[in-house]
C-alpha positions in Angstrom: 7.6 20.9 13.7 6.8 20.3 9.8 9.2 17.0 9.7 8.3 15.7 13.1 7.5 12.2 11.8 10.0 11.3 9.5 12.6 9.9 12.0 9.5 7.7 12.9 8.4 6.4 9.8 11.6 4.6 9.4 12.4 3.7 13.4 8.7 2.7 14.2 6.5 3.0 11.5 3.4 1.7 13.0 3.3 3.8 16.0 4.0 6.5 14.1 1.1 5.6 11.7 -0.8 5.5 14.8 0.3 8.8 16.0 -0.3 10.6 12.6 -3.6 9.3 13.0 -4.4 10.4 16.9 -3.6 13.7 15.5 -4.5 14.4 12.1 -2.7 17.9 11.5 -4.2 20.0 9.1 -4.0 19.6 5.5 -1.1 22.6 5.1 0.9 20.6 7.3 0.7 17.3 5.0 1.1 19.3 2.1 4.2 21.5 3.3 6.0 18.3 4.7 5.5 17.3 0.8 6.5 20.2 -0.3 9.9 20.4 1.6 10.8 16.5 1.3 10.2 16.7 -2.9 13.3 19.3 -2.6 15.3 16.6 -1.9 15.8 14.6 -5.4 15.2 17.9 -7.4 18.0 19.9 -5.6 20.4 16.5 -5.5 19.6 15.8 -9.0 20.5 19.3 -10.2 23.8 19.5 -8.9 24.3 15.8 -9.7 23.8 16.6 -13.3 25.0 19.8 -13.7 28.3 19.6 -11.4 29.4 16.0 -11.0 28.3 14.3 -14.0 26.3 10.5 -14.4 27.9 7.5 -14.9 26.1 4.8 -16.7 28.8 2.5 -16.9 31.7 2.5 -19.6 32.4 6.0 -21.2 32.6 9.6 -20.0 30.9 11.1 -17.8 27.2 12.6 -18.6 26.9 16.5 -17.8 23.9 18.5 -19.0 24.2 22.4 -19.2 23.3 24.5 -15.9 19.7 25.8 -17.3 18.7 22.5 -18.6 19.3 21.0 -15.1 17.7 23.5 -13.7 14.8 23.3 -16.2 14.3 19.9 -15.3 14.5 20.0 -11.7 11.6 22.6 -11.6 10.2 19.8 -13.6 10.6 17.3 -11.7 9.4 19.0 -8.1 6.3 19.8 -9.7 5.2 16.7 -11.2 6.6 14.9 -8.0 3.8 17.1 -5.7 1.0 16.9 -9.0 1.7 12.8 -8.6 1.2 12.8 -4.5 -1.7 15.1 -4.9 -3.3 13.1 -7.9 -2.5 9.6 -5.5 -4.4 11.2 -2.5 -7.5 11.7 -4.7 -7.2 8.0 -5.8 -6.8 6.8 -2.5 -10.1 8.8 -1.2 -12.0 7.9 -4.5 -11.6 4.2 -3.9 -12.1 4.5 -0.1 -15.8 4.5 -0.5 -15.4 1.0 -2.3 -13.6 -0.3 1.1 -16.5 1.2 3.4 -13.7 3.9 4.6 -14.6 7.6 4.4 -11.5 9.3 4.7 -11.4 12.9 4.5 -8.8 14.6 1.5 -6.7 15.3 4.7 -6.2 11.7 5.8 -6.0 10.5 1.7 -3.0 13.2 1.6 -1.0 12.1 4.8 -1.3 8.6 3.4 0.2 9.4 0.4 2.6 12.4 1.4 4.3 10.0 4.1 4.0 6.6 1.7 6.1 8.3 -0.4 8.4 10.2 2.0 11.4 7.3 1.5 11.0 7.3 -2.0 11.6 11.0 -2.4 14.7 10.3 0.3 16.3 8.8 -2.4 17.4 11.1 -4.0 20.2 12.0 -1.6 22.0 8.9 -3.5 22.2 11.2 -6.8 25.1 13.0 -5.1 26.9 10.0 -6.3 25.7 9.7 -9.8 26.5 6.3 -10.2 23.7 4.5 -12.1 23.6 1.1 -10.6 24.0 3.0 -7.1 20.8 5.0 -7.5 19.0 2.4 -8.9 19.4 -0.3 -5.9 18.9 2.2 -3.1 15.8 3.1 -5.6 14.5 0.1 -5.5 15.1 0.2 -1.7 13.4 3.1 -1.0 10.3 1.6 -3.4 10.2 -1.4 -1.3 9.9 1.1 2.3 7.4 2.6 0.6 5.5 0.2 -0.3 5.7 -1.4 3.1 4.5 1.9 4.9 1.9 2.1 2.5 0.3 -1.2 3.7 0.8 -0.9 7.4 -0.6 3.0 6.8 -3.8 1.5 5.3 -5.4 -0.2 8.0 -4.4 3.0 10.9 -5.3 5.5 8.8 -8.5 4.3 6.9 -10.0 2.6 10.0 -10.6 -0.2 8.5 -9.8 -4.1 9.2 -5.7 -5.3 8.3 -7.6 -7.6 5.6 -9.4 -4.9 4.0 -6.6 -2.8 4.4 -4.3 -5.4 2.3 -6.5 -5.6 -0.5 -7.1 -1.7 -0.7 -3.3 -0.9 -0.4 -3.0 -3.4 -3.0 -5.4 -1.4 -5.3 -3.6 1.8 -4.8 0.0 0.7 -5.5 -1.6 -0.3 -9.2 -2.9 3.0 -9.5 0.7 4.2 -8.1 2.1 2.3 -11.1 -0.5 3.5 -13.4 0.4 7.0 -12.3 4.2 6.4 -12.8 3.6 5.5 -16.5 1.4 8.1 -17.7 4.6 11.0 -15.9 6.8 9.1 -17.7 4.9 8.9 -21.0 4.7 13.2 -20.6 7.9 13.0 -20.2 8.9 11.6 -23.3 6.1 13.3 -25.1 7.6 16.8 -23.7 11.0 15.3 -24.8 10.1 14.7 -28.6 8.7 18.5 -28.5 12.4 19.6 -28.1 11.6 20.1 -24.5 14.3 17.5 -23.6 17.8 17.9 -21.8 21.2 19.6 -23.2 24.1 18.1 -22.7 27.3 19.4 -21.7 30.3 19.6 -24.9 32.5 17.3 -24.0 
């Protein structure tokens, strides 16, 4: 079953770490449990945006056309999987630095799962309420962050210690990875490339 551990991650994370690592599935499996979960804010943020409308406070409601939602969901799902791919390369490029050889398989589970709750998220879009989305955001960022570093150690084989500092090293190159998307982003947007609102 391609989601078999996400009830898991969330109702005993380390065993479930644990049992991700007893049985290493094979790198299609990591990669289409990515590929399914990333559906999740794309889909909810194109019918957020092109049906309901945003709120961001005082004002009417924000509406982009149909094909600029859709643009930008396409968008979003494939820079969403380029990020978890370019975060499994970072985690197996600084394993060698913690004495941990992991293979690109293991580097990608790490990260595909890590950022499992994140991408969960986005089921708060169907209620477009900025301060909503933004505190179950930051919710979601924190789970992450938390399977991340009890992930580390299981997965890596390496001590809890280790495993701390290492976890540490890749939620700055998370960061650093956020930042340069969103910089694209805003380059793309100055091109003309950016969203078309809906005529109020």
């Amino acid at each position: 079953m391609i989601l078999n551990h996400l009830w898991g991650l969330y109702a005993h994370p380390k065993e479930e770490w644990q049992d991700i690592e007893k049985r290493h599935e094979s790198l299609s499996h990591s990669l289409t449990h990515i590929l399914i979960i990333a559906l999740i804010p794309c889909l909810t943020s194109y019918y957020s945006a092109a049906h309901l409308g945003w709120s961001i406070g005082v004002g009417d409601l924000i509406k982009l056309t149909h094909e600029s939602a859709m643009m930008m969901s396409i968008a979003m799902y494939f820079a969403l999987i380029a990020g978890v791919a370019a975060l499994a390369y970072l985690i197996q490029w600084m394993a060698t630095t913690f004495d941990a050889k992991p293979t690109f398989t293991q580097s990608l589970e790490l990260a595909a799962y890590t950022a499992t709750p994140l991408f969960m998220v986005g089921f708060a879009a169907l209620y477009p309420v900025l301060w909503f989305v933004m505190l179950v955001g930051l919710a979601g960022l924190t789970y992450s962050v938390y399977l991340l570093y009890s992930g580390t150690p299981i997965i890596m084989h390496i001590p809890e210690e280790k495993g701390f500092i290492y976890a540490s090293s890749v939620v700055t190159c998370g960061l650093v990875l956020l930042v340069v998307i969103m910089a694209a982003s805003v380059i793309l947007w100055s091109m003309g490339l950016g969203p078309q609102y809906m005529a109020g």
